[in-house]
Structure formats: structure tokens, C-alpha cells
N, C-alpha and C positions, 0 to 999 in steps of 0.2 A: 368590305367585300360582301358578295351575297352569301345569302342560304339556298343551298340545292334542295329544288322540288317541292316548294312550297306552293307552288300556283300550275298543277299539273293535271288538276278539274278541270274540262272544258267540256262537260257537258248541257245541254240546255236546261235550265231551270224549270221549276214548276211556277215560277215567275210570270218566262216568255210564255207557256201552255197559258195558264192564265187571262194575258194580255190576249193572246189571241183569240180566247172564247169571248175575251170582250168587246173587241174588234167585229166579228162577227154577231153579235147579238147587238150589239149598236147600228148595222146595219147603214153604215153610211160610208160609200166608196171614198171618198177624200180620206177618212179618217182611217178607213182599211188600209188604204195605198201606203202611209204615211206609217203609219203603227209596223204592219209589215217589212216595208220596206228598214227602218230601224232593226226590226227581231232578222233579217236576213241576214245584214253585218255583223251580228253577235252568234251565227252559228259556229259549230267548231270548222277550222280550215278553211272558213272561207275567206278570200283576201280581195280585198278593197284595190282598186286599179291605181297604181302608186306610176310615179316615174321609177326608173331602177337607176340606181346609182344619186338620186336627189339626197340633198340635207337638209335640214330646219334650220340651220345656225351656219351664216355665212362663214366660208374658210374653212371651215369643220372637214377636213380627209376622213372618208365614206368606208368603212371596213363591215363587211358585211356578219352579226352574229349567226351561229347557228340556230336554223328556225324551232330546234327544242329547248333554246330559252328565251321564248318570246310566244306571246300569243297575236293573231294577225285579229286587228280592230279597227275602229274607224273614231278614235278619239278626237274632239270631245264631243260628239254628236252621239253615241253609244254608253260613252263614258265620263263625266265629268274631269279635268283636270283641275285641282286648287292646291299642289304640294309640291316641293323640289323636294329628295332627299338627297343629301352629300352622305358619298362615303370615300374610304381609302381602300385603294388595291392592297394592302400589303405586299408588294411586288413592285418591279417595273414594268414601264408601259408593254414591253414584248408580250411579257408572263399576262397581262390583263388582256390582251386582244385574243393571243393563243388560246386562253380558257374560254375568251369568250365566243369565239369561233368552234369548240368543240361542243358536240351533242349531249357527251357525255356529263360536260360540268352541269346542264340544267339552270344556270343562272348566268344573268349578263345584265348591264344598264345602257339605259342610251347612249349615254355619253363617257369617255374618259378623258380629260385633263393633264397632261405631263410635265412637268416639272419647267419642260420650257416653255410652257405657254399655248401649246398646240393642241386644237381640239380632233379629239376623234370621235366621230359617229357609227356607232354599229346597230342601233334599232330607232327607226321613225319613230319621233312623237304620238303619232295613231297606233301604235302599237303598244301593248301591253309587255313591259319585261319584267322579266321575273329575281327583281334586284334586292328586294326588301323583306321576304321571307316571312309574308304577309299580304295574302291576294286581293283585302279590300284597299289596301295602302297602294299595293303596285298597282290595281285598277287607276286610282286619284293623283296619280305623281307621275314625275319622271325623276328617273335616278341619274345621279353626273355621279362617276367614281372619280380618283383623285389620285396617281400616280406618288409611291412610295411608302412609308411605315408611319405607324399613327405616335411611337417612339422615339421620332425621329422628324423634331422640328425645321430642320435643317431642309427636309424634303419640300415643304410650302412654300415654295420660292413666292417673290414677287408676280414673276410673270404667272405663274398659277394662280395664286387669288384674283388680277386683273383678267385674266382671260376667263376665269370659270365665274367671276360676278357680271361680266359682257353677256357669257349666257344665260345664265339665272335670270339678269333683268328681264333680258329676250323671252324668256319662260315665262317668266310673271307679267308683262304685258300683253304676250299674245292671249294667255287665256285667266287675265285678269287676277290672278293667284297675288295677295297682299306680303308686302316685303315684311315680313316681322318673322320672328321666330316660333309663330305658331305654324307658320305655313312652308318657313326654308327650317327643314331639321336634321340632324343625324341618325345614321341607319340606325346607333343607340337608342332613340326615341320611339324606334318603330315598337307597336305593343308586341310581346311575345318573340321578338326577339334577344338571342344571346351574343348578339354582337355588338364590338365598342366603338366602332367606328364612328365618327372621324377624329375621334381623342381628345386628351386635355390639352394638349399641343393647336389644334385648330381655332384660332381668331377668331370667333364669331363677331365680336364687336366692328373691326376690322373687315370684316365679310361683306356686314350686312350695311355695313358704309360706305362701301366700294360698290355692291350694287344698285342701292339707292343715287348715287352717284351717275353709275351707268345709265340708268334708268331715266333718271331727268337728261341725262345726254341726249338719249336718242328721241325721248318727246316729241 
């Protein structure tokens, strides 16, 4: 599951001031246009013209998070993506959408995965969620949560590892991100967090085989 309010800075950096006195002193409109136009998508609140109700991941039922656990961006042109993290809801799928539909909780991922196979989407890939409890990590990734107890083997059905390696592959080719375990990891791995998610229960061998698999599928 996530950590609440770890990525709840959204103000502009001395980064973008920066960039744009260099824009300026470079003195060349193409390169203005261009530079600008990038530091515009990374303001705070500003949203990027999406379709409404669209998903990244064919099948995937569309549930909308609440917009105070997500930041609106325009990835991977503002932000590079190169990371999946898997974690586990400690919950059922109700309790993970409920939370993540609330303002209150502060944290949500793209994706959740339920036991039967069924993907749900609640924040666009161009958007930053706030899954990992670690703001340079949630910038580089996207998170899939993972319907049930990290306790509780019995929870990772079949149809859950096939359907959440269909999307991970999907993940890893669209923006190039390499199938190995430096690049698909658990929320565990993320630095400075205290959570164990996705467990000693979680298959990774079995994972990362199924979406290697997928992967050459859809080639």
C-alpha cells in the first residue's frame, strides 16, 4: 500500500527559474518555444488535455482517483518513466478504490489488479501518483497495487500474476523500461520507505517470466 503525503510539494523549482533565464539569454525562439512549453506542463494544477474516461491498458475499468493523490503531468515528456513498482493493497479491491477515491488518504497508484484478473485504472500514466512514498521514485514509475494480504499466498491467484505481467509488459514497452528486477521492484525496495509490500509470498521468478512472456507476445 502507499505512504500518505509524501509527494505533496508542487511548487516550481529553482530548476525551472533556472532553465528559463537560460531560455532567455540563449535568445533563440525555437528553443524558447520548446523549453517553455515543457516548464508550462510541470506547473502546479495545470492539466494536460486528456480524453476523460480513457485508459493506457486495454480492458482496464476507468475509476477515477481523487485529484489529492496524484499530481496532473504530462509523462514521459516532463518526466521520464524507467520503473514499475508492484505493491499489495492489504485489503480488497472495494477498500483500495474507496481509499483511493478519497482526498483524505493522499496516496493512490495507477493501477489495481484483483484477484480475478481484472484491471482497474484510477490515474493516467501522464500523471504522477503518489504510490511510493518517495517523490523521485513516484516521478520514474508507475505503481500497480495488487488486491489482498502480502500474508496470504492464497491471495495471488493465477489470474493476478497473468493479467498484472499483460500490463507491466505493456508498461515496459511503451516506454522502454527493461524486464529485470532493477527496473520491476517492490514498494519494499523503494529507498526510505517502511513498507513490505509485496512480500516473501510474491513470485518474482514466476513474475518476471510471465512478463517476459507477454512481452514477446505482443512484439
Amino acid at each position: 500500500m502507499q505512504e500518505r503525503g509524501a509527494d505533496s510539494d508542487r511548487r516550481i523549482g529553482r530548476r525551472a527559474l533556472l532553465i528559463g533565464g537560460a531560455v532567455a539569454a540563449v535568445g533563440s525562439a525555437a528553443l524558447a518555444r520548446e523549453e517553455l512549453t515543457r516548464l508550462y506542463w510541470r506547473l502546479p494544477g495545470v492539466r494536460r488535455p486528456r480524453v476523460e474516461g480513457a485508459v493506457d491498458f486495454g480492458g482496464a475499468r476507468w475509476v477515477a482517483a481523487s485529484e489529492a493523490n496524484f499530481r496532473w503531468a504530462d509523462r514521459p515528456d516532463d518526466y521520464g518513466i524507467d520503473m514499475v513498482v508492484i505493491h499489495v493493497t492489504q485489503g480488497d479491491l472495494a477498500s483500495a478504490v474507496e481509499a483511493f477515491e478519497d482526498p483524505g488518504h493522499q496516496a493512490a497508484a495507477h493501477y489495481i489488479v484483483g484477484r480475478d484478473g481484472g484491471v482497474t485504472q484510477m490515474i493516467r500514466e501522464l500523471d504522477v501518483a503518489f504510490h511510493a512514498g518517495n517523490r523521485a521514485y513516484n516521478e520514474r514509475s508507475v505503481g500497480i497495487e495488487h488486491e489482498g494480504f502480502v500474508d496470504r499466498p492464497e491471495d495471488f491467484t493465477d489470474a493476478m500474476y497473468e493479467a498484472s505481467a499483460r500490463l507491466t509488459a505493456r508498461i515496459c514497452a511503451r516506454y522502454g523500461v527493461p524486464v529485470d528486477r532493477d527496473h520491476i521492484i517492490g514498494h519494499v525496495e523503494v529507498p526510505g520507505t517502511d513498507h513490505t509490500d509485496p512480500g516473501e509470498h510474491w513470485d518474482w521468478d514466476r513474475y518476471l517470466r510471465l512478463v517476459e512472456e507477454a512481452r514477446a507476445a505482443s512484439a
